[in-house]
N, C-alpha and C positions, 0 to 999 in steps of 0.2 A: 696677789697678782692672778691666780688662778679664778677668783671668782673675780676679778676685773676680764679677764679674757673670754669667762663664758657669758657676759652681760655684754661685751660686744661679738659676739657667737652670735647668741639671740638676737642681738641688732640687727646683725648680719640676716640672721634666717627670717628675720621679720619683713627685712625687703625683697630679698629671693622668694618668700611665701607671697607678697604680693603682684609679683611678677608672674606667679605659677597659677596661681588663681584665676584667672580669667584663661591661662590656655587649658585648665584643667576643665574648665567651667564647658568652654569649646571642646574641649577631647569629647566630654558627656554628649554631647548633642550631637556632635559626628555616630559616634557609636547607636546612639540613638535612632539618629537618621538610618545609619548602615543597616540596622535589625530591622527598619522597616523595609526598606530596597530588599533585604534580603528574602524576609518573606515575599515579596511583589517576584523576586526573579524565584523564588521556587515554585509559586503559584503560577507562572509564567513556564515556568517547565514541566509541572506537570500536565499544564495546558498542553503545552507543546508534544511532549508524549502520548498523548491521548491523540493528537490528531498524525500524530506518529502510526500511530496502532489502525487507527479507521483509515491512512491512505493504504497502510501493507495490505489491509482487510481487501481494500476497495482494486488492489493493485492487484490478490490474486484471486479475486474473482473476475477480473476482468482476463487473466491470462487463460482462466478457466474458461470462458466463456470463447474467447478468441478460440481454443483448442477443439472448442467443441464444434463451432462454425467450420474449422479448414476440415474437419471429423464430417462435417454433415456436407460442405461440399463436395468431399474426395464419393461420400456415397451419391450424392447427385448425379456424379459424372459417372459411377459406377451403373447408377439403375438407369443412365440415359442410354448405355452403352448396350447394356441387358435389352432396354426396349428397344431400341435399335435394331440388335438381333434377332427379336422378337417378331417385330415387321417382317422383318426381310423372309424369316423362314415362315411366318402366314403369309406373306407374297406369294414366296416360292409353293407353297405349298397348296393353294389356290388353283395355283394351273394344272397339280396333278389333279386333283376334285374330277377333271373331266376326263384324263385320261383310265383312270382307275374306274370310273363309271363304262368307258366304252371295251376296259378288258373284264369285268364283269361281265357285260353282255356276251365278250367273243365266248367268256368260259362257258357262260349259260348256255350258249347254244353249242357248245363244243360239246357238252355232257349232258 
């Protein structure tokens, strides 16, 4: 009975193995496929990191850049401000020219 029970065992595993076969055959090719996707999304990531790195790049030289413009505005409005005053006191200073020439004279003749 024992070796009747293991010849229908094997009966048995004989159909179960043919039923497992064709999904084992599929499992392979899934996996297969997967390893390739796999590599495509890491190759796809490392892409993606890279363009990671060149926007930060690009992000803080632009912040640099921007700092350095509101930097060179803030002195524009400083040196307009300077020459501004600049004028005004070669304005003003202009009209003494003449009077400074005529106490001159008074002093010259005064000594």
């Amino acid at each position: 009975t024992a070796i009747c029970m293991w010849a229908r065992a094997m009966y048995k595993y004989h159909f179960v193995a043919l039923g497992v076969a064709p999904k084992r055959a599929r499992l392979k090719e899934a996996e297969d496929e997967l390893a390739v996707v796999m590599e495509q999304l890491a190759t796809a990531k490392a892409t993606l990191q890279e363009v990671n790195d060149r926007l930060a790049m690009l992000e803080k030289a632009f912040n640099e850049a921007v700092e350095k413009k509101d930097m060179l505005e803030k002195k524009e409005a400083s040196c307009k401000v300077q020459l501004s005053n600049a004028d005004k006191l070669v304005g003003g200073l202009g009209g003494e020219e003449t009077r400074w020439k005529e106490t001159v004279e008074v002093l010259k003749e005064a000594y």
